[in-house]
C-alpha positions in Angstrom: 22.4 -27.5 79.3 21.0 -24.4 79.8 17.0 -23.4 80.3 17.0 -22.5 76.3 18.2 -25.5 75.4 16.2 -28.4 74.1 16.1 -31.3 76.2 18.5 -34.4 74.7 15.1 -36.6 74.4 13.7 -33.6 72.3 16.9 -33.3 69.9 17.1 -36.9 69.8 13.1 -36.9 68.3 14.7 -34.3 65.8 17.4 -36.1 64.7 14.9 -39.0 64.6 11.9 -37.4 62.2 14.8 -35.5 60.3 15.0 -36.8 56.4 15.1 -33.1 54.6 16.3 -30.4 55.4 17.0 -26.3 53.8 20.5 -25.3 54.1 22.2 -21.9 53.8 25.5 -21.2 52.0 27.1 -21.2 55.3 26.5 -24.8 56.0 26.9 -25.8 52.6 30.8 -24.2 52.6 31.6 -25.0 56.3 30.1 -28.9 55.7 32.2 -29.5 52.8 35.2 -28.2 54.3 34.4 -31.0 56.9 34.1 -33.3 53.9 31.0 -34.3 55.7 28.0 -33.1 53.1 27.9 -36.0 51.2 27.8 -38.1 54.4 24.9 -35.9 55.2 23.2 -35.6 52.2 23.5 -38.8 51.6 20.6 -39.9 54.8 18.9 -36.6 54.6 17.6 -34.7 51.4 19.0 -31.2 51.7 17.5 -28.4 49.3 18.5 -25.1 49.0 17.1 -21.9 46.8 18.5 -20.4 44.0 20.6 -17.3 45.9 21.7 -19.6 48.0 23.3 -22.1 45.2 25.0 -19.2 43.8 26.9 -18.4 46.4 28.2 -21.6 46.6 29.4 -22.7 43.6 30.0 -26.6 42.2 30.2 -27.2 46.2 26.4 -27.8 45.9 26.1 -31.1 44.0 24.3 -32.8 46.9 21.8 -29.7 47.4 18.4 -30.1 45.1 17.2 -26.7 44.0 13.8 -25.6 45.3 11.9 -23.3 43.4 10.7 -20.6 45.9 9.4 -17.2 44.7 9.8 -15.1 47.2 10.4 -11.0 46.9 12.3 -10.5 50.3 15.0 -8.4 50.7 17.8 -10.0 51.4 18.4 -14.2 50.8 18.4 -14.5 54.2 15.0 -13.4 54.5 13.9 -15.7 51.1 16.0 -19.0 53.0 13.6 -18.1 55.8 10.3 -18.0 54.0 10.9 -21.0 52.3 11.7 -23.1 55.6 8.4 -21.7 57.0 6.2 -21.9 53.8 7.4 -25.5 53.3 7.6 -26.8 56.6 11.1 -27.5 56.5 14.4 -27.2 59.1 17.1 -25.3 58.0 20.8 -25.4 58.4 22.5 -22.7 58.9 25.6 -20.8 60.7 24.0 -17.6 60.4 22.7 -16.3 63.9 20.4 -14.1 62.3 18.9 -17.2 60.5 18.5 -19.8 63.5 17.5 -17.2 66.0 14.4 -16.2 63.6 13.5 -20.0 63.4 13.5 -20.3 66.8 11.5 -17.0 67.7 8.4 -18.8 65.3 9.8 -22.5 67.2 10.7 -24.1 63.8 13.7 -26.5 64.1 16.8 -25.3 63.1 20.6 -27.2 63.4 24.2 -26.2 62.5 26.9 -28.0 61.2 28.2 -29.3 64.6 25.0 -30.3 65.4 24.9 -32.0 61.9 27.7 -33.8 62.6 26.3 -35.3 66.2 23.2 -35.9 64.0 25.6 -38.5 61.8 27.0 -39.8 64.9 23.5 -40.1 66.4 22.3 -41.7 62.7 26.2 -43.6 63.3 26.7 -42.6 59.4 30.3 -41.9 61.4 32.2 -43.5 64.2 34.0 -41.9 67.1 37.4 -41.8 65.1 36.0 -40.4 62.1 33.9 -37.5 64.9 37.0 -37.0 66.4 38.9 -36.0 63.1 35.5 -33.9 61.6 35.3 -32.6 65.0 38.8 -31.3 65.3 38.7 -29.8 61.6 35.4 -28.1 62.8 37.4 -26.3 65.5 40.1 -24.7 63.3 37.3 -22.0 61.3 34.4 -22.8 63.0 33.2 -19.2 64.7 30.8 -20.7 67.3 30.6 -19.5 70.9 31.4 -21.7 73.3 27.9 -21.7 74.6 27.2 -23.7 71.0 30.6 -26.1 71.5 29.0 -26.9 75.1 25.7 -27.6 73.9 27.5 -29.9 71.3 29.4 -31.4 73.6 26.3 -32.6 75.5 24.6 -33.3 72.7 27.9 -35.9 72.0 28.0 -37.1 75.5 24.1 -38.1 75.4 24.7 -39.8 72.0 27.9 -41.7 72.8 25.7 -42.9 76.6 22.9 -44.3 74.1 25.3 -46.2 71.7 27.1 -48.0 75.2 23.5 -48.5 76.0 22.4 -50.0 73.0 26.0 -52.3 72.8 25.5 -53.2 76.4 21.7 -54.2 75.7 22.5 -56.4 72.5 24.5 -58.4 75.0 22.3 -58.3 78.1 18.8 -58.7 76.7 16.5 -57.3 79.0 
């Protein structure tokens, strides 16, 4: 992990106090391509806005419309201003998006880090992170600064789950 990056305890806090989240059309198209949003939406409520829907399509079952009056510019900039005026994370693949969360330190994931979230959550198991994972890779476009980072994220969350085996059999 780099400097930038969150420390696993601090992600693992995330993942922990996460039960809603705002999600952009990216997430929403590269999530169901998965076939993992209803696994998500299914632990976490996930909302989106109105612009956002539309882009979408009948994708968006699982998202709940938030009503959001915003007069930005551009529905980038209206996704944004709801996350902040309503305290909520967003999901996003958009660069633009997560890097302006992060310059006002508002928690922000994508969807690889959605999918160690269900791994963390075990929603999934390793088989079924293995084949989400692979489909991931084949449109994905993430640097491979963000597959590292995933990777460790993965790493940490597969040590805790040997832990937590290993301790249901050695009680300390």
């Amino acid at each position: 992990m780099t400097d930038n990056e969150p420390a696993i305890q601090d992600i693992f806090f995330r993942f922990d106090q996460l039960d809603k989240a705002l999600i952009d059309a990216s997430s929403i198209i590269y999530m169901d391509r998965v076939d993992i949003l209803g696994k998500l939406a299914s632990c976490i409520r996930l909302f989106s806005i109105q612009e956002i829907l539309s882009e979408t399509g009948p994708v968006s079952e699982h998202i709940k419309l938030l009503i959001h009056n915003q007069t930005a510019s551009s529905n980038d900039q209206k996704l944004i201003a709801c996350a902040l005026d309503r305290d909520l994370p967003i999901i996003s693949e958009d660069k633009k998006i997560l890097m302006a969360m992060k310059r006002v330190a508002r928690p922000f994931y994508n969807s690889l880090m959605m999918l160690n979230f269900l791994l963390y959550r075990r929603l999934i198991n390793d088989q079924q992170y293995t084949q989400y994972h692979l489909a991931l890779k084949t449109f994905a476009r993430y640097g491979d600064d963000i597959w590292h980072s995933g990777a460790t994220v993965l790493a940490a969350i597969k040590d805790l789950i040997q832990k937590t085996r290993q301790d249901k059999f050695f009680p300390v």
